[in-house]
N, CA, C and O atoms as CSV, one atom per row, in Angstrom:
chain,resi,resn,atom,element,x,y,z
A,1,UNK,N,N,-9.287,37.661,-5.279
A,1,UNK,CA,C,-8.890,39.051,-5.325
A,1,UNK,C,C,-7.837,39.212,-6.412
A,1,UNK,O,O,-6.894,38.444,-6.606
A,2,UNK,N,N,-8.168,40.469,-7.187
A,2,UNK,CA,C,-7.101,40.304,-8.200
A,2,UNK,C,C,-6.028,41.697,-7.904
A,2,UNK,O,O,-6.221,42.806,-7.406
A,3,UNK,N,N,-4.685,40.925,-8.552
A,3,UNK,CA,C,-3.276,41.518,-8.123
A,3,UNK,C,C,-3.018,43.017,-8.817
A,3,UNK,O,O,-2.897,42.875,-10.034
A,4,UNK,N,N,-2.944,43.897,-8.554
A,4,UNK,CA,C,-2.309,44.933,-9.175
A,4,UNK,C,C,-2.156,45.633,-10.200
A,4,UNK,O,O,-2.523,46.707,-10.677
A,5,UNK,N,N,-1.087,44.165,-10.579
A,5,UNK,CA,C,-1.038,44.127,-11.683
A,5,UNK,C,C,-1.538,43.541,-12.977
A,5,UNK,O,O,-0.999,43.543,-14.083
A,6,UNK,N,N,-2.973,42.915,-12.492
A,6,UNK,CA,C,-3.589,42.609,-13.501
A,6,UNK,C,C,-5.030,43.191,-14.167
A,6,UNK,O,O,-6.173,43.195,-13.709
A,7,UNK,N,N,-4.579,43.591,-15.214
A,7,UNK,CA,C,-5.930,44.438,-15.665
A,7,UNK,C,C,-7.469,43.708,-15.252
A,7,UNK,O,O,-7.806,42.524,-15.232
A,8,UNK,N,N,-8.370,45.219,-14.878
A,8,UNK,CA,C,-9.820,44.297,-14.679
A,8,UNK,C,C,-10.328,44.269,-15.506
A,8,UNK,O,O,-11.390,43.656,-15.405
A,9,UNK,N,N,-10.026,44.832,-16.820
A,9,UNK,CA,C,-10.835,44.375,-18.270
A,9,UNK,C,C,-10.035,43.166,-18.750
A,9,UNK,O,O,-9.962,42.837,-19.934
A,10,UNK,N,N,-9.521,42.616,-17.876
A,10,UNK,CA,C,-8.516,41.078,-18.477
A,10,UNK,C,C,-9.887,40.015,-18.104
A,10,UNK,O,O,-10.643,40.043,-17.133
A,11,UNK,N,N,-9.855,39.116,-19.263
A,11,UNK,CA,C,-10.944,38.138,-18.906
A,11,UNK,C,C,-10.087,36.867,-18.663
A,11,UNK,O,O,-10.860,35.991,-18.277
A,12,UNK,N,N,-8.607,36.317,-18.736
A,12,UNK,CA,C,-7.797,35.433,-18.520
A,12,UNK,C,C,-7.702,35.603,-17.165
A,12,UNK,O,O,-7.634,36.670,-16.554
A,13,UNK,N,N,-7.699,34.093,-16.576
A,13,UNK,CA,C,-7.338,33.558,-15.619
A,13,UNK,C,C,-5.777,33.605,-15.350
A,13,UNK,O,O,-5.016,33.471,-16.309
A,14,UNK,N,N,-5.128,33.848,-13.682
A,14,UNK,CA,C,-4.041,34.148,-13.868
A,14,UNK,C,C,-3.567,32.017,-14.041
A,14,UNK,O,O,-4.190,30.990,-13.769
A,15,UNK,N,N,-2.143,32.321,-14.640
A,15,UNK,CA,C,-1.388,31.049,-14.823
A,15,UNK,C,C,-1.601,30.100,-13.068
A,15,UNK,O,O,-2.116,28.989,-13.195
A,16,UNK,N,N,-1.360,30.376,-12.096
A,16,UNK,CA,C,-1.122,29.875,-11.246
A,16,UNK,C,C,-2.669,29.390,-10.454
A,16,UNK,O,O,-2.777,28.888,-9.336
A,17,UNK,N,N,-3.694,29.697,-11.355
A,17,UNK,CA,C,-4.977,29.212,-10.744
A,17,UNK,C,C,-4.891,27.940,-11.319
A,17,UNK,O,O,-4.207,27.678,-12.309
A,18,UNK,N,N,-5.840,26.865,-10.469
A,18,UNK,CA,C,-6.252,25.500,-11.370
A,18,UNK,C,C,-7.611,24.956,-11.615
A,18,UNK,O,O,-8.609,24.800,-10.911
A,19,UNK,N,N,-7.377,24.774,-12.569
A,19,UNK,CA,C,-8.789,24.798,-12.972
A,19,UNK,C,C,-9.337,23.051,-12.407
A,19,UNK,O,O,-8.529,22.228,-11.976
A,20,UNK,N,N,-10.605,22.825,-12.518
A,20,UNK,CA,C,-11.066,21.653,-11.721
A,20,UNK,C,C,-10.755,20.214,-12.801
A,20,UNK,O,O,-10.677,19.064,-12.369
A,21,UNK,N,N,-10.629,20.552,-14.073
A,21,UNK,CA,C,-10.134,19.326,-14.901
A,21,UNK,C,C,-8.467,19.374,-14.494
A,21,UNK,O,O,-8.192,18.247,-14.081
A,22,UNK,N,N,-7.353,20.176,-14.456
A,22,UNK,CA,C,-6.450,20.105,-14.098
A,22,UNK,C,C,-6.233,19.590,-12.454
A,22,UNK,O,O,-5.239,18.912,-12.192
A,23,UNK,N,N,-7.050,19.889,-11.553
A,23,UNK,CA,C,-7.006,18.974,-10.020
A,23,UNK,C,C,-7.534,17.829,-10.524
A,23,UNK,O,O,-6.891,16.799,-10.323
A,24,UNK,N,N,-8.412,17.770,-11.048
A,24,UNK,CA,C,-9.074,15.996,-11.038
A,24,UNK,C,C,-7.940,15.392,-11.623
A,24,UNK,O,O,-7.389,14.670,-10.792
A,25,UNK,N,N,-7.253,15.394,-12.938
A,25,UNK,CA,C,-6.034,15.107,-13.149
A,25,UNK,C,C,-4.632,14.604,-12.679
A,25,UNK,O,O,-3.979,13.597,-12.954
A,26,UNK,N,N,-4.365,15.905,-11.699
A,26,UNK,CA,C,-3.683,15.286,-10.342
A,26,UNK,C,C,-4.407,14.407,-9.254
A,26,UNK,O,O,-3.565,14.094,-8.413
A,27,UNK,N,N,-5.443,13.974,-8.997
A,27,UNK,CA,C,-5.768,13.089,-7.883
A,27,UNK,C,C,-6.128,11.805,-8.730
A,27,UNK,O,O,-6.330,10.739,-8.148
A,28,UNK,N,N,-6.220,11.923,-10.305
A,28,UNK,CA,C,-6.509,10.741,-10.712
A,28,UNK,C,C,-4.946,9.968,-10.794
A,28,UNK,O,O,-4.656,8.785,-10.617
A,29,UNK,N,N,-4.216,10.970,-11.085
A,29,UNK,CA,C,-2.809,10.640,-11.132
A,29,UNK,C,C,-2.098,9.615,-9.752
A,29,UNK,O,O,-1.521,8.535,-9.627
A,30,UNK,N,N,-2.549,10.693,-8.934
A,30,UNK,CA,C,-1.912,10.682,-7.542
A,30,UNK,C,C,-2.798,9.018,-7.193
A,30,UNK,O,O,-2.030,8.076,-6.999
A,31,UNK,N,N,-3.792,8.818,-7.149
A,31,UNK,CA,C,-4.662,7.367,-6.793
A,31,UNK,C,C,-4.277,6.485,-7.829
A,31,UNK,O,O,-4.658,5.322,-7.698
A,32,UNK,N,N,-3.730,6.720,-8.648
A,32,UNK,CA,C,-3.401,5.488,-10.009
A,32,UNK,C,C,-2.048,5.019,-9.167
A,32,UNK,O,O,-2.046,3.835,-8.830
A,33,UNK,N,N,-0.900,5.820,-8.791
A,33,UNK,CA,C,0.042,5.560,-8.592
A,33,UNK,C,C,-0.232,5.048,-7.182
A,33,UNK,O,O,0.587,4.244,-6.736
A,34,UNK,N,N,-1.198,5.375,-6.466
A,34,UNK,CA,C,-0.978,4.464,-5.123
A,34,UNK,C,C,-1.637,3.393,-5.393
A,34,UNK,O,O,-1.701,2.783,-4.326
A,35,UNK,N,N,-2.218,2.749,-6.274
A,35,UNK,CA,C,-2.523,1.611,-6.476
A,35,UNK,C,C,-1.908,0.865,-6.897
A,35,UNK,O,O,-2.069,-0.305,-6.550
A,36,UNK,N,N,-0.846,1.252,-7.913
A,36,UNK,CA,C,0.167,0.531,-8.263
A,36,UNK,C,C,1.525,0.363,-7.474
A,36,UNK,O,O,2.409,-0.438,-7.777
A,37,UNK,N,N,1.548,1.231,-6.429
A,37,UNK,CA,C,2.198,1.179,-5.184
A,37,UNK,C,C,1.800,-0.312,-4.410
A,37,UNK,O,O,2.464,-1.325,-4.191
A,38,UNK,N,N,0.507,0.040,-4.135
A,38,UNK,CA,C,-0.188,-1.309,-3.844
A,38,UNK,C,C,0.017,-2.343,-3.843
A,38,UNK,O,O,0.271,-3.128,-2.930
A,39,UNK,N,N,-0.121,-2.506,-5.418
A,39,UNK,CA,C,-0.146,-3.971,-5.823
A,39,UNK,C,C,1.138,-4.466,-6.116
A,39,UNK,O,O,1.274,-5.676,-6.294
A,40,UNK,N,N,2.513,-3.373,-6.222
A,40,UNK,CA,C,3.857,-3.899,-5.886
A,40,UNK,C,C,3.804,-4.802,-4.634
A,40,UNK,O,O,3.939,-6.018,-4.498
A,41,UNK,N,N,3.586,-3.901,-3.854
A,41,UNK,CA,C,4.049,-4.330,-2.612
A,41,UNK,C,C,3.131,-5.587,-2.420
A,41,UNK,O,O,3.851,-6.431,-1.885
A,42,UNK,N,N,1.724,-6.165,-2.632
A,42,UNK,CA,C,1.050,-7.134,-2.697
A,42,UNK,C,C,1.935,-8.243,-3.589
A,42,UNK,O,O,1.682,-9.439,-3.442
A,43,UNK,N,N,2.829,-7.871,-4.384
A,43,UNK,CA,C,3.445,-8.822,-4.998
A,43,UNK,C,C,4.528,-9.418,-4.761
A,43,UNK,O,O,4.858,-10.553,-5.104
A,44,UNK,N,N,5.418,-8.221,-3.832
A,44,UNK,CA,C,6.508,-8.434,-3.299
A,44,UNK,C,C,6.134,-9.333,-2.101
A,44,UNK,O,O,7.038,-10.122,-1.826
A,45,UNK,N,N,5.136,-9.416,-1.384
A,45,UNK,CA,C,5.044,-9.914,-0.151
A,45,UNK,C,C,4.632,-11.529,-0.702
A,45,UNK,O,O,5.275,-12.535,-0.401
A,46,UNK,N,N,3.899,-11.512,-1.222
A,46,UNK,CA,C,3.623,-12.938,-2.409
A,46,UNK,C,C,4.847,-13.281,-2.771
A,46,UNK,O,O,5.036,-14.489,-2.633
A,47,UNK,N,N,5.738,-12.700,-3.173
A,47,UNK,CA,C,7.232,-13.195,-3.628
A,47,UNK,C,C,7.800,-13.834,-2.408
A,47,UNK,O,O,7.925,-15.052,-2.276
A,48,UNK,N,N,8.094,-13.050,-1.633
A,48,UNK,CA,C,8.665,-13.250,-0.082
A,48,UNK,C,C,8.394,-14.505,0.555
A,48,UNK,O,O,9.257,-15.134,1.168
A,49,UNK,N,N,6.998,-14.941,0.393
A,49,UNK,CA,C,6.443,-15.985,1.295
A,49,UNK,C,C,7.259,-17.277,1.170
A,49,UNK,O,O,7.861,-17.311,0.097
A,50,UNK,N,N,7.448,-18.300,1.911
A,50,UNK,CA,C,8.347,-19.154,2.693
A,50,UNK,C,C,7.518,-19.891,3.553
A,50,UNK,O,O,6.571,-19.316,4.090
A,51,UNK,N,N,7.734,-21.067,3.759
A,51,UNK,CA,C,7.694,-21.851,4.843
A,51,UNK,C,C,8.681,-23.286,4.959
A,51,UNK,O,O,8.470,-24.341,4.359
A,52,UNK,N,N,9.393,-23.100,5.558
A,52,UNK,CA,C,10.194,-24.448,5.568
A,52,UNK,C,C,9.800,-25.287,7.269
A,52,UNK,O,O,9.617,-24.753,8.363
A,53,UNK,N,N,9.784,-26.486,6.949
A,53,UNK,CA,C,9.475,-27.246,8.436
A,53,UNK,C,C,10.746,-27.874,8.417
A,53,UNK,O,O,11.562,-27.634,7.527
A,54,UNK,N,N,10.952,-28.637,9.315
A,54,UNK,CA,C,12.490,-29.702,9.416
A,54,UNK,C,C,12.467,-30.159,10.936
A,54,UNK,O,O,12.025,-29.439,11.831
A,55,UNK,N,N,13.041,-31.561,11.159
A,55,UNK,CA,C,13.118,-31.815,12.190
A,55,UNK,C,C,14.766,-31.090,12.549
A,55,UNK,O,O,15.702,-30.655,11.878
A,56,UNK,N,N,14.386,-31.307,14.294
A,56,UNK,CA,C,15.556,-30.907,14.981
A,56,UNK,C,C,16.096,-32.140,15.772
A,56,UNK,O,O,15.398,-33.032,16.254
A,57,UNK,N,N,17.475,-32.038,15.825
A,57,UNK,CA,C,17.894,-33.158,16.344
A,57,UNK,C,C,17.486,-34.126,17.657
A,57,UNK,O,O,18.246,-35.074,17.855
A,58,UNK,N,N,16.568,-33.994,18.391
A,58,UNK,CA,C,15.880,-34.322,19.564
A,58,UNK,C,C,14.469,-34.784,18.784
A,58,UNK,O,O,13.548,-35.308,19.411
A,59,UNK,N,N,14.423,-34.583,17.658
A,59,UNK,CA,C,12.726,-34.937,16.944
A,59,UNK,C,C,11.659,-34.187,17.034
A,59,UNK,O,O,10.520,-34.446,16.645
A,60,UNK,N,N,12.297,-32.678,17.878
A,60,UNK,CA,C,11.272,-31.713,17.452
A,60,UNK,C,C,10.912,-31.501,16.142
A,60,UNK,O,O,11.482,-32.066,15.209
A,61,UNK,N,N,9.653,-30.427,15.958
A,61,UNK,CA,C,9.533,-29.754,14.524
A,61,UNK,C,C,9.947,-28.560,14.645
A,61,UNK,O,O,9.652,-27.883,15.630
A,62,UNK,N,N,10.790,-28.059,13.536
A,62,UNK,CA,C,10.875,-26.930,13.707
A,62,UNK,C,C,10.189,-25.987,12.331
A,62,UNK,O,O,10.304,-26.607,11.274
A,63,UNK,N,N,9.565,-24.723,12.202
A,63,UNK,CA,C,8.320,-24.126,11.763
A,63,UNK,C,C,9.289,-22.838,11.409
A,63,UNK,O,O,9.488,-21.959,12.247
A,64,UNK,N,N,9.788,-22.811,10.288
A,64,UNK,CA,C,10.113,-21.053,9.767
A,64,UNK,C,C,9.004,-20.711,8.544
A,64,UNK,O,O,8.402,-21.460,7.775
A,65,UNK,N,N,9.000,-19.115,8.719
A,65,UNK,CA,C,8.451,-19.035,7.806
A,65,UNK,C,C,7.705,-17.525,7.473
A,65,UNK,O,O,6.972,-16.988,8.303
A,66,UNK,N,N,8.013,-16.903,6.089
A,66,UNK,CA,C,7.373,-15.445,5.872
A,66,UNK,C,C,5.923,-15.892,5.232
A,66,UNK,O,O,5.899,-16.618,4.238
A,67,UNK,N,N,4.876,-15.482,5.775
A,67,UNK,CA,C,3.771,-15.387,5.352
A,67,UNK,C,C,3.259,-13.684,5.075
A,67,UNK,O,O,3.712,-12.692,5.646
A,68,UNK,N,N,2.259,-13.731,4.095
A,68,UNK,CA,C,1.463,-12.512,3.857
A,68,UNK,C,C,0.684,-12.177,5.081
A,68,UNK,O,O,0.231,-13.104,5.752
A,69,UNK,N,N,0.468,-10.838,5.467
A,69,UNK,CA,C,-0.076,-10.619,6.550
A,69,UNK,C,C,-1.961,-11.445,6.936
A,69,UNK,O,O,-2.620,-11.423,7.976
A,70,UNK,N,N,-2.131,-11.789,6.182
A,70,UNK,CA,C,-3.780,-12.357,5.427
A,70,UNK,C,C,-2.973,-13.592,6.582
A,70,UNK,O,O,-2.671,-13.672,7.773
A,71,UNK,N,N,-2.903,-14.280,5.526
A,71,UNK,CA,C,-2.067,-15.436,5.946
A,71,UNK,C,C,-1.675,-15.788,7.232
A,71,UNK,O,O,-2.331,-16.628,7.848
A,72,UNK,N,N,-1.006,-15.428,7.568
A,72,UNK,CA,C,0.121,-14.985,9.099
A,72,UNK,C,C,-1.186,-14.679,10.352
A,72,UNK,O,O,-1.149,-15.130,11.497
A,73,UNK,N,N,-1.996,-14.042,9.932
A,73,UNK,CA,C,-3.351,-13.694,11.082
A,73,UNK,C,C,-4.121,-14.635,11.265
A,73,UNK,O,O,-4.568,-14.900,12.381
A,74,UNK,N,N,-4.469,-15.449,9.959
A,74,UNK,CA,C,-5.366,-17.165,9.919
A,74,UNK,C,C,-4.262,-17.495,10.946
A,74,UNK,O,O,-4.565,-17.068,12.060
A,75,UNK,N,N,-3.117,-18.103,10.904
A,75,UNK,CA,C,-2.056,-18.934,11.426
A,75,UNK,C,C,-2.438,-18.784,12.780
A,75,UNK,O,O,-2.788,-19.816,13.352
A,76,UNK,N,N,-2.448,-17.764,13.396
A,76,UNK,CA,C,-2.274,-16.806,14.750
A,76,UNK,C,C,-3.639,-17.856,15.578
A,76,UNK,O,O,-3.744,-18.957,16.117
A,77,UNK,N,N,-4.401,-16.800,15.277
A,77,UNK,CA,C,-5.845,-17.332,14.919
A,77,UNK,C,C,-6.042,-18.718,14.887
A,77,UNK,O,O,-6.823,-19.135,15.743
A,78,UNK,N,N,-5.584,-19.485,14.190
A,78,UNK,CA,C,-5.984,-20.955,14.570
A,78,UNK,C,C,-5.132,-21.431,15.250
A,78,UNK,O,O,-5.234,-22.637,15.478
A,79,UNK,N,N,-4.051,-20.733,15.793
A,79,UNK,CA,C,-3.466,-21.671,16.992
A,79,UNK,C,C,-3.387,-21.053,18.309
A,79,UNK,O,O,-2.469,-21.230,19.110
A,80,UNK,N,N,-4.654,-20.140,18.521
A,80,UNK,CA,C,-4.796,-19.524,19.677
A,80,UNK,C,C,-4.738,-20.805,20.569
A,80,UNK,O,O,-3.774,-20.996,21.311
A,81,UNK,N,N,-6.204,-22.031,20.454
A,81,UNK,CA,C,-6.206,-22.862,21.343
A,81,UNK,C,C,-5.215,-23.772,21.744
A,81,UNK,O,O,-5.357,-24.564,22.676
A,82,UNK,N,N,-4.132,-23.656,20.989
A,82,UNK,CA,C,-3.036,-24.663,21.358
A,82,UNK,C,C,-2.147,-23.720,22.334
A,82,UNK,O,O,-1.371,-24.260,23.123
A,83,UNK,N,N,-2.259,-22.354,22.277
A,83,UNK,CA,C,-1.311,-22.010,22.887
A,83,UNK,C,C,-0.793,-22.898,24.810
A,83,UNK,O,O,0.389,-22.959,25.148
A,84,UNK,N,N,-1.479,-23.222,25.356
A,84,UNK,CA,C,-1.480,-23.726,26.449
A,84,UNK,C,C,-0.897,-25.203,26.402
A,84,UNK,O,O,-0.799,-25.852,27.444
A,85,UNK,N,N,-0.687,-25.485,25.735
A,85,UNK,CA,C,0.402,-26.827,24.808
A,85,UNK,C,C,2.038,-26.474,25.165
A,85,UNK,O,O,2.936,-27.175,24.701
């Protein structure tokens, strides 16, 4: 619907419409940057990772350690059957 104040022999689009190359633009924008959001954080967590073992004074083992969530779920996962240990 057009405003008032804009002539109907006007063949210009008002400023505040967007045209479909200007949206594709923003969502190509908007998905570039969450990918590179992404792959920070895929890198930071890769940075993060850790595992130190060490005995404890009685001759236990003791198990620290930051794993990637990938990672950390295998771990889980293969020591379901020990849990009863």
């Amino acid at each position: 619907m057009r405003s008032p104040s804009w002539p109907r022999t006007s063949t210009r689009r008002p400023r505040d419409c967007s045209s479909y190359s200007h949206v594709e633009r923003i969502v190509h924008g908007w998905r570039r940057m969450e990918r590179l959001a992404e792959t920070r954080e895929a890198a930071r967590q890769y940075a993060g990772r850790a595992l130190h073992v060490a005995h404890d004074e009685d001759g236990s083992v003791v198990i620290r350690g930051r794993l990637t969530p990938e990672i950390g779920a295998l771990l889980l996962r293969s020591n379901r059957p020990m849990r009863w240990l």
